[in-house]
N, CA, C and O atoms as a GROMACS GRO file, in nm:
protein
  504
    1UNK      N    1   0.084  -0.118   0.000
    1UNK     CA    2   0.000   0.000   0.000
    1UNK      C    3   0.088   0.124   0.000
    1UNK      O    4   0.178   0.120   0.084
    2UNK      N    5   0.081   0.266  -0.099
    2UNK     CA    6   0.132   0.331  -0.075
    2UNK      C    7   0.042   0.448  -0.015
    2UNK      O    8  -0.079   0.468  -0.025
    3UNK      N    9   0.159   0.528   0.060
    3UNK     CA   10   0.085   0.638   0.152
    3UNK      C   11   0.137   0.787   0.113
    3UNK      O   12   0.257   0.806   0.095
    4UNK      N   13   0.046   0.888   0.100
    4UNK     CA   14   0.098   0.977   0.021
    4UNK      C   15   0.147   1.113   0.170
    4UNK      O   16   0.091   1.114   0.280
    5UNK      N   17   0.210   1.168   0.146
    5UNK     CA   18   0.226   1.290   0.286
    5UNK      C   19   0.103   1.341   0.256
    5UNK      O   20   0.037   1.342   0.152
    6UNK      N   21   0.077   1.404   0.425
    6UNK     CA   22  -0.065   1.434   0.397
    6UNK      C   23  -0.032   1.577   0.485
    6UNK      O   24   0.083   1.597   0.524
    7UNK      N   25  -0.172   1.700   0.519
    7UNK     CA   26  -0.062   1.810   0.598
    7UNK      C   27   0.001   1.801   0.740
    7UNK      O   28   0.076   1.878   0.798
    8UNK      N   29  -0.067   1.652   0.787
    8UNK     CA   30   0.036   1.670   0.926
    8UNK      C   31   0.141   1.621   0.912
    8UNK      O   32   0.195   1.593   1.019
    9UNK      N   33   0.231   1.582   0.767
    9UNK     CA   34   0.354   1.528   0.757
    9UNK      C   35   0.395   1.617   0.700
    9UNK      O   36   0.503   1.591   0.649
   10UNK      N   37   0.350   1.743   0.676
   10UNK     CA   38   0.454   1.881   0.582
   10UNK      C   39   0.424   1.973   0.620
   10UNK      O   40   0.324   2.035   0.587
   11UNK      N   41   0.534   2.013   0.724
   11UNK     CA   42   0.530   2.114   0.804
   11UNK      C   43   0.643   2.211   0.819
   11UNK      O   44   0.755   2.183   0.776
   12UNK      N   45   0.618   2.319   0.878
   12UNK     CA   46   0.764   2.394   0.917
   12UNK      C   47   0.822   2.408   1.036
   12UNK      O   48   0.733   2.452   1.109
   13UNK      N   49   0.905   2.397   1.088
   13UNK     CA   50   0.948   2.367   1.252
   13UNK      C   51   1.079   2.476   1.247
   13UNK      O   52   1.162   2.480   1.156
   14UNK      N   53   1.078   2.574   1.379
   14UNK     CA   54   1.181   2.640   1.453
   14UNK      C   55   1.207   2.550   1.553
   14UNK      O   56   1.130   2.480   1.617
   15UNK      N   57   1.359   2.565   1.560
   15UNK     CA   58   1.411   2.489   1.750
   15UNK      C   59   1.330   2.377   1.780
   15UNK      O   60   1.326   2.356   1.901
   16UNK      N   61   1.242   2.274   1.688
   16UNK     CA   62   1.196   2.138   1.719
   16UNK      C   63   1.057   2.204   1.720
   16UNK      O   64   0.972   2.127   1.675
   17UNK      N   65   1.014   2.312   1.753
   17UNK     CA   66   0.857   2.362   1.732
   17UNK      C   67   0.762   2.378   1.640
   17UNK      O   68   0.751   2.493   1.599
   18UNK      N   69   0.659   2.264   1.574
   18UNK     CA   70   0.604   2.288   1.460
   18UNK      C   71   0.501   2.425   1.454
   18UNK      O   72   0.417   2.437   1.543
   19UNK      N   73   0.512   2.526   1.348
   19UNK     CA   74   0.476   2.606   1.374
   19UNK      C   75   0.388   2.603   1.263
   19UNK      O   76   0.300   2.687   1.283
   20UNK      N   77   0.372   2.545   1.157
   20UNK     CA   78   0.285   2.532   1.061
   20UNK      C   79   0.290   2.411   0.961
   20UNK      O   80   0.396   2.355   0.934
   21UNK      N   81   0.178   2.378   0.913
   21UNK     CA   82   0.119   2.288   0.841
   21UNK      C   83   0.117   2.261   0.672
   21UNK      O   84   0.222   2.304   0.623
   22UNK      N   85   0.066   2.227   0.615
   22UNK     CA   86   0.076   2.279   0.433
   22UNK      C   87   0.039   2.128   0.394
   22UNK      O   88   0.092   2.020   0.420
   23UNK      N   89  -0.090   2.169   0.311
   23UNK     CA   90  -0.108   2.050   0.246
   23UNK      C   91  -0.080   2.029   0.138
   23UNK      O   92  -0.162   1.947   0.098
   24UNK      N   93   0.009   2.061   0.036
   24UNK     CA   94   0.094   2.023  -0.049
   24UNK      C   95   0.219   2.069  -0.041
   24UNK      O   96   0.250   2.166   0.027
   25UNK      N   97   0.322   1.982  -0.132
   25UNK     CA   98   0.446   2.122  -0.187
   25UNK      C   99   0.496   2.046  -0.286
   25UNK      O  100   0.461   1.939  -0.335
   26UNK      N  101   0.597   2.130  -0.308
   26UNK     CA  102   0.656   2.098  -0.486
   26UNK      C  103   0.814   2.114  -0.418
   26UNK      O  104   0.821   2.191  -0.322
   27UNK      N  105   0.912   2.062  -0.452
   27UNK     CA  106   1.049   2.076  -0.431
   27UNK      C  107   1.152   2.074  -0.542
   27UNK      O  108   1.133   1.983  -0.624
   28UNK      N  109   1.241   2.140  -0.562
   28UNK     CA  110   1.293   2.130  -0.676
   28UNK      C  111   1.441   2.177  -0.615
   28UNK      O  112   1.476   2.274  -0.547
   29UNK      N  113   1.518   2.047  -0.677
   29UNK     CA  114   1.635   2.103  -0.667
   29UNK      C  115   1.701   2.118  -0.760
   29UNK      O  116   1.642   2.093  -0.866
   30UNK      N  117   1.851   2.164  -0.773
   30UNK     CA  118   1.913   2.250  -0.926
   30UNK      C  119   2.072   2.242  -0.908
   30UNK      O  120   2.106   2.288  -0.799
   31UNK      N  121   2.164   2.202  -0.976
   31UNK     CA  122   2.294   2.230  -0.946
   31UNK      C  123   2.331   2.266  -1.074
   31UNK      O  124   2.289   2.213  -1.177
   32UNK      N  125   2.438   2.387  -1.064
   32UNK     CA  126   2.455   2.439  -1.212
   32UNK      C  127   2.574   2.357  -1.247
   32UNK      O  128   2.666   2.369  -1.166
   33UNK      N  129   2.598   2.272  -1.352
   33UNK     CA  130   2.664   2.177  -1.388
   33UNK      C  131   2.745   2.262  -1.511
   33UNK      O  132   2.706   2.368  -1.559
   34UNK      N  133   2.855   2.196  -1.547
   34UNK     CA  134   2.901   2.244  -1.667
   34UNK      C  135   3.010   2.164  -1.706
   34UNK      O  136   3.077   2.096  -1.628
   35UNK      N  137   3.028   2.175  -1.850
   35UNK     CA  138   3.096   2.081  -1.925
   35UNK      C  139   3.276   2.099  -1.863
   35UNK      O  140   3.302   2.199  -1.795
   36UNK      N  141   3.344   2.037  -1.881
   36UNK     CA  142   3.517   2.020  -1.892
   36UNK      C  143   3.520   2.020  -2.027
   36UNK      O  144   3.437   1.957  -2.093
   37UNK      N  145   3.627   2.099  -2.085
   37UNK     CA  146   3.626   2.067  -2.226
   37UNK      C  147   3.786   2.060  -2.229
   37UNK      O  148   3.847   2.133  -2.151
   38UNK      N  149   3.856   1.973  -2.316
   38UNK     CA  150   3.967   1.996  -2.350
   38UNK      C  151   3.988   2.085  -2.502
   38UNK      O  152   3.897   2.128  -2.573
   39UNK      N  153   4.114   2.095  -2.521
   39UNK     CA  154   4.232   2.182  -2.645
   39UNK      C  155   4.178   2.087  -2.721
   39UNK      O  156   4.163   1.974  -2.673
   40UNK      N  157   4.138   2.116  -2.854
   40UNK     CA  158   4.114   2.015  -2.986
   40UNK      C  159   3.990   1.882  -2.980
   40UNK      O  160   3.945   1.805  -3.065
   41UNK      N  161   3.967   1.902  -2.838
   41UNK     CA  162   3.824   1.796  -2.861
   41UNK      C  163   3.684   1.851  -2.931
   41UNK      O  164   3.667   1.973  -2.933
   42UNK      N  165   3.611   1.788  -2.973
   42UNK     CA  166   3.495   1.816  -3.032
   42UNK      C  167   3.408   1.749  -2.873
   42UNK      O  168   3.337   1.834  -2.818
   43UNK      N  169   3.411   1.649  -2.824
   43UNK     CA  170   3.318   1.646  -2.751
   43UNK      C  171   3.414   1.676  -2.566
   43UNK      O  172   3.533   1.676  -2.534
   44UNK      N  173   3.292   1.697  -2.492
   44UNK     CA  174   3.340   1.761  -2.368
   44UNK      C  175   3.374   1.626  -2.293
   44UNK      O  176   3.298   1.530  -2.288
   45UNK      N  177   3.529   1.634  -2.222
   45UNK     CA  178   3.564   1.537  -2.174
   45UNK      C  179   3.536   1.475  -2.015
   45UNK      O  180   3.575   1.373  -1.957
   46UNK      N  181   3.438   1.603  -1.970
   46UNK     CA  182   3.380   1.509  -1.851
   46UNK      C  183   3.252   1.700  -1.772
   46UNK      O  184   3.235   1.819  -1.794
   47UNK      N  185   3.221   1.622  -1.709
   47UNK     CA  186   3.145   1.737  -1.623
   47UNK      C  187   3.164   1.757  -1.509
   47UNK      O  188   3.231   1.678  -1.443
   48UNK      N  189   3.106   1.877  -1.454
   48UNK     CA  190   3.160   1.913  -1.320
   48UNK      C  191   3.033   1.958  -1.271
   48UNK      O  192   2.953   2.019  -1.341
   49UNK      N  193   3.008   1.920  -1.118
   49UNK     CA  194   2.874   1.974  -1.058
   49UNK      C  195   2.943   2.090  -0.983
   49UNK      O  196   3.056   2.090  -0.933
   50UNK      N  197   2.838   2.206  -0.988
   50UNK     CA  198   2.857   2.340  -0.924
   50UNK      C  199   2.719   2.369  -0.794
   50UNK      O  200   2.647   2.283  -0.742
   51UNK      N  201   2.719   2.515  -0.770
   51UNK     CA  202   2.643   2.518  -0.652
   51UNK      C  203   2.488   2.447  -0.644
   51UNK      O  204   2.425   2.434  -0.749
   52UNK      N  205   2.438   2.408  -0.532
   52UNK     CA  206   2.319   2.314  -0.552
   52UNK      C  207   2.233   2.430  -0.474
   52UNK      O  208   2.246   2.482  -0.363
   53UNK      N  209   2.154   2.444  -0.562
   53UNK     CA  210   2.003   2.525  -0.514
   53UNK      C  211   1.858   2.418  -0.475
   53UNK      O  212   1.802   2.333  -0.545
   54UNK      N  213   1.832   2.458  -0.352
   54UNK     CA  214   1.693   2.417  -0.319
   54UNK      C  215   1.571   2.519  -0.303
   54UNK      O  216   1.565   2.613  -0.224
   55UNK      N  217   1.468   2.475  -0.405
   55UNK     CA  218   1.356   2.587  -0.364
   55UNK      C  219   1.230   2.489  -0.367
   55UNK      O  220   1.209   2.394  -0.442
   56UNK      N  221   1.156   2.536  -0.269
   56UNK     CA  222   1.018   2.503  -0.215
   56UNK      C  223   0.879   2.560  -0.247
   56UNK      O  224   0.870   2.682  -0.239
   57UNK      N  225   0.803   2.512  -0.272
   57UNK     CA  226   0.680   2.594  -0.346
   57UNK      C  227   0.584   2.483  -0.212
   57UNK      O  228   0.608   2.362  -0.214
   58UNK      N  229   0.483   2.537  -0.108
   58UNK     CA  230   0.413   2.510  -0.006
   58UNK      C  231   0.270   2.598  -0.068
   58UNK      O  232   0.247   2.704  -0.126
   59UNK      N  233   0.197   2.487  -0.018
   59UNK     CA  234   0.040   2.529  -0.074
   59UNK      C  235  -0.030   2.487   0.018
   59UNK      O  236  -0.010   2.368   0.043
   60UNK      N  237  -0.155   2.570   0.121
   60UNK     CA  238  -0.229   2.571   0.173
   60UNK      C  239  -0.147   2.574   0.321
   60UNK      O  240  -0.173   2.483   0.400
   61UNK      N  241  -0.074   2.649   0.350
   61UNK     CA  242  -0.025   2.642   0.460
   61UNK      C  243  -0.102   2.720   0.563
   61UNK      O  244  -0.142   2.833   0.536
   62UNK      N  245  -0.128   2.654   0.701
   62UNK     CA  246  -0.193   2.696   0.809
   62UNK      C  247  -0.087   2.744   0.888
   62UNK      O  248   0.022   2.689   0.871
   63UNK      N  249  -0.097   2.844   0.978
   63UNK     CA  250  -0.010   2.854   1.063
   63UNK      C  251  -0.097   2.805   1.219
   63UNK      O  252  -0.219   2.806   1.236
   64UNK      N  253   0.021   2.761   1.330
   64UNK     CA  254  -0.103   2.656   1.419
   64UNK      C  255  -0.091   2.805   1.535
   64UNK      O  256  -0.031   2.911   1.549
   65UNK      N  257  -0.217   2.702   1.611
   65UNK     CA  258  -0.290   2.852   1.689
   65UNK      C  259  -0.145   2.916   1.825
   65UNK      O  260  -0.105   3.024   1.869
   66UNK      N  261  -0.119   2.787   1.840
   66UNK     CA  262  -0.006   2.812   1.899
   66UNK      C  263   0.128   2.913   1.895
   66UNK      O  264   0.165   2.978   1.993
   67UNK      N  265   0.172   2.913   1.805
   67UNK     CA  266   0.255   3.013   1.721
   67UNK      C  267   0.233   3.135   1.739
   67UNK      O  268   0.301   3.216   1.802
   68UNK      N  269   0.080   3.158   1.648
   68UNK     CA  270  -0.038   3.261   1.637
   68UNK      C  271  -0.019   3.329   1.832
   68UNK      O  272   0.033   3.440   1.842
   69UNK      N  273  -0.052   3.274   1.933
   69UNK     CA  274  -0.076   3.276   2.040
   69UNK      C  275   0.070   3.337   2.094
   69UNK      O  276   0.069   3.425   2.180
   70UNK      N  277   0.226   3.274   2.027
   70UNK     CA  278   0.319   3.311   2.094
   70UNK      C  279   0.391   3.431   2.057
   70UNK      O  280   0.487   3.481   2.116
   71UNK      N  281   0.319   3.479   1.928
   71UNK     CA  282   0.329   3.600   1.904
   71UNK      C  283   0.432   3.616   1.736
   71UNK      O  284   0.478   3.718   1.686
   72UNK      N  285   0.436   3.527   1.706
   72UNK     CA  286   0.543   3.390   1.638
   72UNK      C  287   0.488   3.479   1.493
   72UNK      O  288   0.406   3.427   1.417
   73UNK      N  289   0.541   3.608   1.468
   73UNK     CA  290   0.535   3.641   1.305
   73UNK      C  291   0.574   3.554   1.154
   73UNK      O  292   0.694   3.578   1.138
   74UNK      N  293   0.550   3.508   1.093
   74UNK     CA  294   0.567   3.435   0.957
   74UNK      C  295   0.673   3.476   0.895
   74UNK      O  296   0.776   3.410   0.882
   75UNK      N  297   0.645   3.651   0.830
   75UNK     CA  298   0.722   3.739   0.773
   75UNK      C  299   0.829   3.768   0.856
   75UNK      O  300   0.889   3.855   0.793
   76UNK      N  301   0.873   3.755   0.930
   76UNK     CA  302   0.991   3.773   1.045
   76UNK      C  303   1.102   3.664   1.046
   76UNK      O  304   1.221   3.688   1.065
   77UNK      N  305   1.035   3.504   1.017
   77UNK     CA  306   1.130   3.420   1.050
   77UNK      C  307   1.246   3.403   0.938
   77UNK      O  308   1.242   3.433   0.818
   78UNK      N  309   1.348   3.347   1.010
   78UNK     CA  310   1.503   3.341   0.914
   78UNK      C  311   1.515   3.188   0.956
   78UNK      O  312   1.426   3.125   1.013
   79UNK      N  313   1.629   3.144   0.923
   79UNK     CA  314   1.653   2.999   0.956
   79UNK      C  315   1.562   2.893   0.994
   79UNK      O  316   1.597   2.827   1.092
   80UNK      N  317   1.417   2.853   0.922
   80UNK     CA  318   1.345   2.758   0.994
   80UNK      C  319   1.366   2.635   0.890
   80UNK      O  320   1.444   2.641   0.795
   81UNK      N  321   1.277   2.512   0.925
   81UNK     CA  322   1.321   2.409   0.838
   81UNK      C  323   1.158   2.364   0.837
   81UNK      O  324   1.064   2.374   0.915
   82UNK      N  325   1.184   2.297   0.674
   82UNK     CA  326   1.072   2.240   0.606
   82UNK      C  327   1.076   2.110   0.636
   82UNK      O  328   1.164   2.053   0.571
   83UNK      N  329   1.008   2.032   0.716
   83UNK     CA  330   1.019   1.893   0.718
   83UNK      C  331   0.859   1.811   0.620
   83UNK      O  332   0.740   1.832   0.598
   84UNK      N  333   0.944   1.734   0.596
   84UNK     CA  334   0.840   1.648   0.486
   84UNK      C  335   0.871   1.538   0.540
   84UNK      O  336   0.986   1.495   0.535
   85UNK      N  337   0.733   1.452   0.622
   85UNK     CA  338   0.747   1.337   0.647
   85UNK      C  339   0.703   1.207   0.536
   85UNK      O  340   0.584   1.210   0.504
   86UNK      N  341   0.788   1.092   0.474
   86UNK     CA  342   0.707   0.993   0.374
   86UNK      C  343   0.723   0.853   0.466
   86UNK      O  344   0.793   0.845   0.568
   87UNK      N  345   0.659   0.766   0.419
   87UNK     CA  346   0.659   0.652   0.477
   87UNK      C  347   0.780   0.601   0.512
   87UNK      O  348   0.775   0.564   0.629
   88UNK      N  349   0.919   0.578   0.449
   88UNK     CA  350   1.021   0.498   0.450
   88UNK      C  351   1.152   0.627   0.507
   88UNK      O  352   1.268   0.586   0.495
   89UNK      N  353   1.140   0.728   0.547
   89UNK     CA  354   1.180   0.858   0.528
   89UNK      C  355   1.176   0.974   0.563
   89UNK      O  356   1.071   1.028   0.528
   90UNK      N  357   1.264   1.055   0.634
   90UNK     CA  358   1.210   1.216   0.680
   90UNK      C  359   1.290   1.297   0.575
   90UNK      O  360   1.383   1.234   0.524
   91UNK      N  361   1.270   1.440   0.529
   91UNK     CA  362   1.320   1.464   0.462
   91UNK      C  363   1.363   1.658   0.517
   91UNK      O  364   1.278   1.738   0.558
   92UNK      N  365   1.457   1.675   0.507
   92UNK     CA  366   1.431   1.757   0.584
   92UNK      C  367   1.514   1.888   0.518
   92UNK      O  368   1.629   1.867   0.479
   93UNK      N  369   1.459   2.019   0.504
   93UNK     CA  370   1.516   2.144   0.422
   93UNK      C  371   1.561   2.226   0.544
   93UNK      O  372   1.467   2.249   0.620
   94UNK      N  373   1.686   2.282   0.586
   94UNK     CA  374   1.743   2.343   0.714
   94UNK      C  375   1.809   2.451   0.642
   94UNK      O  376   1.864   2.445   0.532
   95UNK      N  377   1.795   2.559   0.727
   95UNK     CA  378   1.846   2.716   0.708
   95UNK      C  379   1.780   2.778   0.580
   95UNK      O  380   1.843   2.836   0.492
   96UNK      N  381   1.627   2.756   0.581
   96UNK     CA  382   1.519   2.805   0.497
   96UNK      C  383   1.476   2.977   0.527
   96UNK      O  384   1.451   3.026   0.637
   97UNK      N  385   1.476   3.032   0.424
   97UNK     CA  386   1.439   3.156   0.431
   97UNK      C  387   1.298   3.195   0.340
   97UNK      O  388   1.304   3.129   0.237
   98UNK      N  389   1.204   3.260   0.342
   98UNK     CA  390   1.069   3.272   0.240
   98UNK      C  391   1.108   3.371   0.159
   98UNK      O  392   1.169   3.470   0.199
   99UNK      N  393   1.076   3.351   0.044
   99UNK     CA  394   1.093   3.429  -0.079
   99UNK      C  395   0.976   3.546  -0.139
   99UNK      O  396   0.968   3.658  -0.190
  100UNK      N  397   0.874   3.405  -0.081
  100UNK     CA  398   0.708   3.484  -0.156
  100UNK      C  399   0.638   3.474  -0.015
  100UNK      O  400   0.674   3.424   0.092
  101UNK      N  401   0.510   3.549  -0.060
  101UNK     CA  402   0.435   3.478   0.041
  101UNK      C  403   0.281   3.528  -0.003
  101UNK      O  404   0.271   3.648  -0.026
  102UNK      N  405   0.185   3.464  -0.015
  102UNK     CA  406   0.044   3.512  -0.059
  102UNK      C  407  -0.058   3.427   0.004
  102UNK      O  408  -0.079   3.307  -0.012
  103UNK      N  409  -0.129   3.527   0.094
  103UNK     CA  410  -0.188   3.428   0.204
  103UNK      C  411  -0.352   3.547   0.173
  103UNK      O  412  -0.363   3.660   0.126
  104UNK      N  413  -0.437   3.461   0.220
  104UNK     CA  414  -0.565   3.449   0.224
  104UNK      C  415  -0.637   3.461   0.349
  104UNK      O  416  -0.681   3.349   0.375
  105UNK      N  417  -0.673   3.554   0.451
  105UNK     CA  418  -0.726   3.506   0.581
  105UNK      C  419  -0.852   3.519   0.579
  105UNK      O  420  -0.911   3.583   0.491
  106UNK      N  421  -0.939   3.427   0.729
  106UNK     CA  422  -1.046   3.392   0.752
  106UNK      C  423  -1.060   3.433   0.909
  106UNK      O  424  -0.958   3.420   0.976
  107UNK      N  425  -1.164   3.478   0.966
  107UNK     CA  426  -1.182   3.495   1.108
  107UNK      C  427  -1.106   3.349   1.144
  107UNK      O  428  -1.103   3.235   1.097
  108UNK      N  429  -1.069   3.396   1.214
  108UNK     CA  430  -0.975   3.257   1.371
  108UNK      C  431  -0.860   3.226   1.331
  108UNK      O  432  -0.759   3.217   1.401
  109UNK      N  433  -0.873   3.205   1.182
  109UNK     CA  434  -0.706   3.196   1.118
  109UNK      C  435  -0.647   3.243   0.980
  109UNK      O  436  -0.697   3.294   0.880
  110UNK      N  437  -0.506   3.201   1.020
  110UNK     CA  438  -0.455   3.290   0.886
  110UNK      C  439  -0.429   3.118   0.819
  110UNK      O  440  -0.388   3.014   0.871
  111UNK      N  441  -0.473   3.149   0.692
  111UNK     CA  442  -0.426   3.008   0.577
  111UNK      C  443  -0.323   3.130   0.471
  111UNK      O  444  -0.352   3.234   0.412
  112UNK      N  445  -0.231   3.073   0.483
  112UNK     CA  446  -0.132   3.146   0.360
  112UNK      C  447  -0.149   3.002   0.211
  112UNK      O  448  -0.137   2.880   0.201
  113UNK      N  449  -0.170   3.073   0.158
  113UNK     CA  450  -0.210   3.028  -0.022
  113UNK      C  451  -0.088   2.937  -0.030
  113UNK      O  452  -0.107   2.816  -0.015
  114UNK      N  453   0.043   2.986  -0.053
  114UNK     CA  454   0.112   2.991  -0.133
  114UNK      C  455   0.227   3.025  -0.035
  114UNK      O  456   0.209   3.090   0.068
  115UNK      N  457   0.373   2.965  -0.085
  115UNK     CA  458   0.452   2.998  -0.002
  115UNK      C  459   0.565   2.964  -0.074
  115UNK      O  460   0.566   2.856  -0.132
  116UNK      N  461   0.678   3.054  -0.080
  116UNK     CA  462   0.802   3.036  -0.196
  116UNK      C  463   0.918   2.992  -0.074
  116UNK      O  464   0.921   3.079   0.013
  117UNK      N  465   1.001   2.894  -0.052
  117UNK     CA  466   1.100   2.899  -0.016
  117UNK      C  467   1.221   2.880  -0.074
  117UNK      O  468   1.219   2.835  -0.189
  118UNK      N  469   1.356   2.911  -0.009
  118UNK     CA  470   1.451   2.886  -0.052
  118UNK      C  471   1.517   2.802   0.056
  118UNK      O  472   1.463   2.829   0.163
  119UNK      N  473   1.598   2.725   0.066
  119UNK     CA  474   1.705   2.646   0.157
  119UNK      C  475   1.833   2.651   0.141
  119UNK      O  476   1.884   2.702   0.042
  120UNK      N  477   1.892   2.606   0.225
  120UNK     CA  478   1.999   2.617   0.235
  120UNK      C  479   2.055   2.439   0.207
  120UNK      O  480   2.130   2.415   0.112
  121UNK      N  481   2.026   2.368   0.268
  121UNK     CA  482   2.023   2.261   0.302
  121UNK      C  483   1.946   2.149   0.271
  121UNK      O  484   1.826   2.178   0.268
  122UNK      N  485   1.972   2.006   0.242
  122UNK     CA  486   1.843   1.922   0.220
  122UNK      C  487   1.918   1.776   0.284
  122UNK      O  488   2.038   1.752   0.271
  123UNK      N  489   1.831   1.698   0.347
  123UNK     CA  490   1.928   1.599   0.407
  123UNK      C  491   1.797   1.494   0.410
  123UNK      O  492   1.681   1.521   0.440
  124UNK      N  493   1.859   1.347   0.364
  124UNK     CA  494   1.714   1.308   0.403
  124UNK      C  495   1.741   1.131   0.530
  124UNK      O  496   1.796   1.024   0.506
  125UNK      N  497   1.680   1.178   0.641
  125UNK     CA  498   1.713   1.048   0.751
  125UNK      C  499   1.643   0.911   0.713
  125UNK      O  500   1.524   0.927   0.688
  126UNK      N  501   1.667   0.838   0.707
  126UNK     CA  502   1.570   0.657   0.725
  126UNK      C  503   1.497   0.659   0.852
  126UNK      O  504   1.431   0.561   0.886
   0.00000   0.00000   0.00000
């Protein structure tokens, strides 16, 4: 049987504190690669990996009442981490900063739409 993350497995956590929720995301990572070429070759004689970019795209993110309660601004935070829990797997994005942010509110809570991150980091535990 497979099990898909659902939003209490994709969340954002400060200092071990989950501070919000998200029921989807998209992850994409990127390393700018480039050819080795030698004197007189026609084809490139090997490649080289360069800096590795991680960015995060989070959809339907709740922030929990808790947070909300500790006074815990969204637009304020620096260094938090994206954890994505899967069945076989934690996956985890550390020294995350927000890029975008387009949120939607409702009396009692704030649901942010949409949420752009960037990372620093991606590591994934068994």
């Amino acid at each position: 049987m497979i099990s898909f993350p659902t939003s209490n497995d994709i969340f954002i956590e400060i200092n071990g504190q989950k501070l919000a929720v998200a029921q989807s995301y998209r992850a994409r990572s990127s390393q700018q690669s480039r050819y080795i070429e030698a004197f007189g070759s026609v084809e490139p004689v090997g490649t080289a990996g360069g800096r590795i970019t991680h960015n995060l795209e989070l959809s339907r993110v709740c922030i929990s009442k808790n947070a909300i309660s500790d006074g815990i601004r969204f637009h304020e935070l620096s260094g938090f981490n994206v954890v994505i829990v899967k069945p076989d797997r934690k996956i985890i994005y550390s020294d995350c900063e927000w890029s975008s942010v387009d949120e939607v509110a409702s009396l009692g809570n704030v649901v942010i739409e949409s949420l752009s991150i960037v990372a620093s980091k991606r590591m994934e535990i068994q």
